[in-house]
C-alpha positions in Angstrom: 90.8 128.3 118.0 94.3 128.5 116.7 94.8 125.5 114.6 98.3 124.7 116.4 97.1 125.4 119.6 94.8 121.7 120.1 95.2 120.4 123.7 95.7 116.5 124.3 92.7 115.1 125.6 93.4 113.6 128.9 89.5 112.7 130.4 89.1 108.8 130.4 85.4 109.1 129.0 86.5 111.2 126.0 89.7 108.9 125.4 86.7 105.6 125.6 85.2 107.2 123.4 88.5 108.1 120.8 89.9 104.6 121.4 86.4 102.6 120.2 85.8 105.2 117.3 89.3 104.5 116.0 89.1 100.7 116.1 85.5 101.0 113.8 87.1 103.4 111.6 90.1 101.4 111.3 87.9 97.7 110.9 85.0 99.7 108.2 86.7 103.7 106.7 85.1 106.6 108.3 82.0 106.8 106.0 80.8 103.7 106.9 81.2 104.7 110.4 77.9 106.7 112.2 77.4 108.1 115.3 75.3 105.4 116.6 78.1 103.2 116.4 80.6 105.0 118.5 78.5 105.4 120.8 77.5 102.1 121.1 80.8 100.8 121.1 81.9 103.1 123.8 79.0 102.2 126.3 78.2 106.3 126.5 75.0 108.2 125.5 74.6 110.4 122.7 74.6 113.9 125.0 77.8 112.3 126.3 79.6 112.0 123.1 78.3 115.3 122.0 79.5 117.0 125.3 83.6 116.2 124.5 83.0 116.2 120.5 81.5 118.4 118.4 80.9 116.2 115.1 82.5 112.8 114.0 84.9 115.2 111.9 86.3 116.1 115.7 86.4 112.8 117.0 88.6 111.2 113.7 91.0 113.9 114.1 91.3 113.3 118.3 91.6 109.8 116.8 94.3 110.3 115.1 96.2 112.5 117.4 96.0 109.9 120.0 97.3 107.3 117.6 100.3 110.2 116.6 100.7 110.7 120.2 101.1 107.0 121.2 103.9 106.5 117.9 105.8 109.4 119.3 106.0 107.9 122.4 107.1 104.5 121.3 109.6 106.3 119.2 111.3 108.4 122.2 111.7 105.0 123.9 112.9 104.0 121.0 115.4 106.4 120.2 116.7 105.3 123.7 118.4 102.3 122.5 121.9 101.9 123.7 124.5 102.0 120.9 125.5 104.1 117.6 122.9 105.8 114.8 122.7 102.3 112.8 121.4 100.6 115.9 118.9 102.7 116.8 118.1 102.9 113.4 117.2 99.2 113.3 115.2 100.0 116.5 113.6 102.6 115.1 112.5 100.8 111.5 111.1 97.9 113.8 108.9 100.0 115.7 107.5 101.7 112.9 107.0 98.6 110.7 104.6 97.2 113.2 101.3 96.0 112.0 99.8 99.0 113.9 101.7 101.0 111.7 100.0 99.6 108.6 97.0 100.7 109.8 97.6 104.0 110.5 98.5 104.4 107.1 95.0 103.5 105.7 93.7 106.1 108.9 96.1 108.3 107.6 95.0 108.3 103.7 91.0 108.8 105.2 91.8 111.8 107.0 93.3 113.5 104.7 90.0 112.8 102.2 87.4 113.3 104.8 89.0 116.0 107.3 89.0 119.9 106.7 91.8 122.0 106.1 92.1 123.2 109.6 91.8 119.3 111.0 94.5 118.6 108.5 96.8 121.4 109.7 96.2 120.0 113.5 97.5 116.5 112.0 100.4 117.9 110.0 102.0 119.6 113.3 101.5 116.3 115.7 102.9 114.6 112.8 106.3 116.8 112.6 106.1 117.2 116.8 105.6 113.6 117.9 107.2 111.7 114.3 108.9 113.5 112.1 111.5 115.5 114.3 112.3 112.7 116.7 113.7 111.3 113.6 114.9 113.9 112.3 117.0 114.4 115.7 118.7 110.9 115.2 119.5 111.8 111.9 121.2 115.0 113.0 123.7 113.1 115.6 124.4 110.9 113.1 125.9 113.5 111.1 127.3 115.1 113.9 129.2 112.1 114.3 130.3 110.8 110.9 127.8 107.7 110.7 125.7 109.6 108.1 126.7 111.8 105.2 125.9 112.9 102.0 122.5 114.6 102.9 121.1 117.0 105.5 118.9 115.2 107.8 115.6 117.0 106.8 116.4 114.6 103.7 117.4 111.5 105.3 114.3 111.6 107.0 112.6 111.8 104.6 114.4 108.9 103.2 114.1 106.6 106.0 110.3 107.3 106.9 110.2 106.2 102.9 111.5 103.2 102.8 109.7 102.1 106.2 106.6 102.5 104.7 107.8 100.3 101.5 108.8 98.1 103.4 105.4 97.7 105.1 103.7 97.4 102.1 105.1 94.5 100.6 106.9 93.0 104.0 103.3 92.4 105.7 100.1 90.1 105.2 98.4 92.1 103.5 98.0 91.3 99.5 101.1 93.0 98.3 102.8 91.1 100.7 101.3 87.8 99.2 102.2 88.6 95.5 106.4 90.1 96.2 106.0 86.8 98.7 105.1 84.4 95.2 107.8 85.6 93.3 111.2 85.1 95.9 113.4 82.5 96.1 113.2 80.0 98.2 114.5 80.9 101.8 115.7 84.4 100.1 116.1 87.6 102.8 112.8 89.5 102.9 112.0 92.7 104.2 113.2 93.1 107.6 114.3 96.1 109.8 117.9 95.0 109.1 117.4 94.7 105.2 116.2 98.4 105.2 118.9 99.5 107.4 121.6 97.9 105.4 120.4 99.5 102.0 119.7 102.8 103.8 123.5 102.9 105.1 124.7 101.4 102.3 122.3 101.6 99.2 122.0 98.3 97.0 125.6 98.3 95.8 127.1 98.3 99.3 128.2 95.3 100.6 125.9 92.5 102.2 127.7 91.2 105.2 127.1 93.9 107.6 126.8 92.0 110.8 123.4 92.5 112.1 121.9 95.5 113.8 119.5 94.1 116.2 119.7 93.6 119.4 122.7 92.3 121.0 
């Protein structure tokens, strides 16, 4: 099978089956999660999982294609904000600094440990189809129309994607979150979607009194 050729799944029993093993592998890694307790968790039999899934190597790659899949999505509605680059922009970093988001990120880290180099190539595409070059896309009309400059949009993607998944790190509730949380001032701006779209615009000598890019 050609290793860019992968179909999306689309059978309810096989996406059961993807959507309980990606919730254990999210709450316990992927080598604390066996067979026995997909199966159980998805109410099928053993023949059953074995009929739409060749290993668990199979399944946490589906699992993360769904997951890919359902981001690319969200992003596309996203990207359908009305208004300029900088607003969608501040759409865009909200969606992606959702919890959910987090935990892709630890998914993400166990795949690339775990999965083969084939599995890995299959993740690397859905990455650039269903991520990367929506992104990419908005970053290319903001050149286009003079809200963004300096660097090709390849670049600023990069960029962006970046500082979203900073800003997860230490803007959530997990511990990292805690310890940058111990050390602000009182009532000081934290991490938001419109912090990281004001430095990424304007980097952290611009000025500070951008009104604000949400919503209207």
């Amino acid at each position: 099978m050609d290793a860019l050729a992968l179909e999306p799944i689309d059978n309810p029993t096989a996406l059961r089956i993807i959507d309980a093993a990606a919730q254990l592998f999210l709450q316990r890694g992927y080598t604390a999660v066996s067979i026995t307790d997909i199966i159980r968790a998805a109410e099928v039999t053993k023949p059953t999982m074995y009929y739409y899934f060749a290993d668990k190597e199979e399944l946490f790659l589906h699992t993360g294609l769904r997951v890919l899949s359902q981001m690319g999505a969200e992003l596309q509605a996203t990207l359908r904000t009305p208004g300029g680059v900088a607003r969608r922009l501040h759409a865009l970093a909200a969606t992606m600094m959702r919890d959910r988001n987090r935990d892709m990120r630890l998914m993400r880290h166990e795949m690339f440990e775990h999965l083969s180099l084939s599995h890995r190539r299959h993740l690397a595409y859905a990455f650039n189809v269903h991520v990367f070059a929506l992104i990419q896309q908005l970053m290319t009309e903001g050149l286009a129309h003079g809200e963004l400059s300096r660097f090709p949009a390849t670049t600023l993607t990069m960029m962006f994607m970046g500082m979203c998944e900073s800003f997860m790190e230490f803007a959530g509730s997990d511990t990292s979150g805690e310890w940058s949380a111990s050390v602000d001032s009182p009532g000081a701006p934290i991490l938001t979607p419109d912090t990281l779209v004001d430095l990424f615009l304007h980097g952290a000598g611009g000025a500070l009194n951008e009104p604000s890019l949400g919503p209207a």
